[in-house]
C-alpha positions in Angstrom: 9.2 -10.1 -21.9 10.1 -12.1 -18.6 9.5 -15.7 -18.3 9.5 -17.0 -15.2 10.3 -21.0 -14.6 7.9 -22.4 -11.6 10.1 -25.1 -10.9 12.6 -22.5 -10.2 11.1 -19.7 -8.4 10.4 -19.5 -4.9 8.4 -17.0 -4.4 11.3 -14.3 -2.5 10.0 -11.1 -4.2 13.3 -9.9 -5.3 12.1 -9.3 -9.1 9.5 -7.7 -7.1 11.4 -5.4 -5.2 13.5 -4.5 -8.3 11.3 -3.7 -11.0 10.4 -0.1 -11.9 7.6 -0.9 -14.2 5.4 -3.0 -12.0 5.7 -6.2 -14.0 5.6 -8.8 -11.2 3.3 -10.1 -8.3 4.2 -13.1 -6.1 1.5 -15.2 -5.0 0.2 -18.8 -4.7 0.8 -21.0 -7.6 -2.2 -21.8 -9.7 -3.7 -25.3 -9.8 -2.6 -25.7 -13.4 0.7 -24.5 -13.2 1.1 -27.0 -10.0 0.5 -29.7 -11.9 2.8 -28.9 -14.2 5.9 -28.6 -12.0 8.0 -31.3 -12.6 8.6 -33.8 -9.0 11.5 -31.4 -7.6 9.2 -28.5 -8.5 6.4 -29.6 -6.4 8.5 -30.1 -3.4 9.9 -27.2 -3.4 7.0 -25.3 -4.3 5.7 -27.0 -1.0 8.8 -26.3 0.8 8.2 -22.3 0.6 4.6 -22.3 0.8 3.6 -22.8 -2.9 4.2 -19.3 -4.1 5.6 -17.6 -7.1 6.2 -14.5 -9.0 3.6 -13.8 -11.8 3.6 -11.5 -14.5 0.2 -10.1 -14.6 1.4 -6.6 -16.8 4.5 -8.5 -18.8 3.1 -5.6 -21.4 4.7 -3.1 -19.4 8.3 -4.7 -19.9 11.2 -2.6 -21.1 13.3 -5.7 -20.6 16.1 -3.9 -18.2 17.3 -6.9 -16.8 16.6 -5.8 -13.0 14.6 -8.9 -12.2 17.1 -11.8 -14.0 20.2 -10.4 -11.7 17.9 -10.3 -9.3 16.4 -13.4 -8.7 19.0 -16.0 -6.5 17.1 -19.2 -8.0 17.9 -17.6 -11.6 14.0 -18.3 -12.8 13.5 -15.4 -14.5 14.8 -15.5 -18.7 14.0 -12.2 -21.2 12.0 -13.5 -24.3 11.7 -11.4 -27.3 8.3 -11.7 -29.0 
């Protein structure tokens, strides 16, 4: 299952882009989540326009790996659970 770290992630759309199962959406970060982002996270979440890649069907994971090579900010990790 992909985890992605907010105070990483930029919002580019390269796990996007690579997935084959449709795991991943880039959009605005939630309220919740922002408040959570540590100082550096915030300004960088303000510095490219508060968005982030989701995982709204993590379900339909076959942990491939696509997305971790992927991603240039390395914020995506594979979680077994």
């Amino acid at each position: 299952m992909p985890v992605v770290d907010f105070n990483r992630c930029e919002g580019k759309d390269a796990c996007v882009a690579v997935c084959p199962y449709d795991v991943f959406e880039v959009r605005k970060i939630d309220p919740s989540d922002y408040r959570d982002l540590s100082f550096v996270g915030k300004i960088k979440s303000y510095v490219h326009g508060g968005m982030v890649a989701y995982t709204p069907h993590a379900d339909q994971c076959r942990a491939c790996g696509l997305c971790v090579k992927a991603c240039p900010e390395r914020a995506i990790k594979l979680v077994k659970i």
